[in-house]
C-alpha positions in Angstrom: 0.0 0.0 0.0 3.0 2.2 0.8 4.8 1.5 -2.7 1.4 2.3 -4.5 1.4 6.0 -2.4 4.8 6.7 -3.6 3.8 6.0 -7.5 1.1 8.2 -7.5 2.8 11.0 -5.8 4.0 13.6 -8.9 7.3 14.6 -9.6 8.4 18.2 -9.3 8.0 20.1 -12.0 11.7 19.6 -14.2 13.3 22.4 -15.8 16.3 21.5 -17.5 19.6 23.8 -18.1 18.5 24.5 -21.5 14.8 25.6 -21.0 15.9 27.8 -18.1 18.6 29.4 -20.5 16.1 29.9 -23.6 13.5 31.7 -20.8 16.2 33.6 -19.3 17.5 34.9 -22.4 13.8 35.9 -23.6 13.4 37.5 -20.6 16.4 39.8 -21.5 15.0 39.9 -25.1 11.5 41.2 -23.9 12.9 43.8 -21.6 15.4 44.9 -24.0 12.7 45.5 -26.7 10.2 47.3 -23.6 13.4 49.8 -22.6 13.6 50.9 -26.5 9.9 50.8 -27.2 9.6 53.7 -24.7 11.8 55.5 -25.8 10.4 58.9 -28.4 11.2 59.5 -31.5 11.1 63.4 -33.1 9.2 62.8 -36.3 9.3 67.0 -37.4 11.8 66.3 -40.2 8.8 64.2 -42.1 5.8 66.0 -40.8 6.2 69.4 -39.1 3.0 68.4 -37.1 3.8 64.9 -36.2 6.1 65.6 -33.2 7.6 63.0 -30.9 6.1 59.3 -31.8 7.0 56.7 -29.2 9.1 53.7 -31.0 6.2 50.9 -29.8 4.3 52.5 -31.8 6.5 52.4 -35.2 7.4 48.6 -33.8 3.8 47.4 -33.8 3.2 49.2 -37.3 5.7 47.4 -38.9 4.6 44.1 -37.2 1.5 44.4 -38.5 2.3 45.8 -41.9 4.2 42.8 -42.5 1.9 40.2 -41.2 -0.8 42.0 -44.0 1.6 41.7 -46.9 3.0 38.4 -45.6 -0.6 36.9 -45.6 -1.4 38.8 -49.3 -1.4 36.4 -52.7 1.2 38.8 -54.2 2.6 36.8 -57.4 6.2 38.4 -58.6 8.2 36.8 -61.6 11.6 37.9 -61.5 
């Protein structure tokens, strides 16, 4: 009765050296891309009302500009 106690009993969770690596160094990645998304931008040299655009903002357009192109049937021969 013991022995089947000890079977049904679950393991701590494993992490190996390699999974706590990968989540360490997307940790870094993440906060490396938060610091320079706050960071603003002057935009007067395009658009003399534009001002100061925070970067996130430039990241995410891009992001998503090339998701929508990425997912368009575009058909080049060249």
């Amino acid at each position: 009765m013991e022995n089947k106690k000890n079977k049904n009993k679950k393991p701590v969770i494993p992490i190996s050296f390699t999974k706590a690596t990968a989540m360490l160094i997307l940790g870094f990645f993440i906060w490396i891309v938060v610091k320079i998304s706050s960071q603003d931008v002057e935009f007067s040299f395009l658009l003399p009302e534009a001002g100061k655009i925070k970067v996130g903002w430039l990241l995410l357009l891009s992001f998503a500009s090339g998701y929508i192109f990425s997912k368009l049937p575009l058909k080049l021969k060249l």
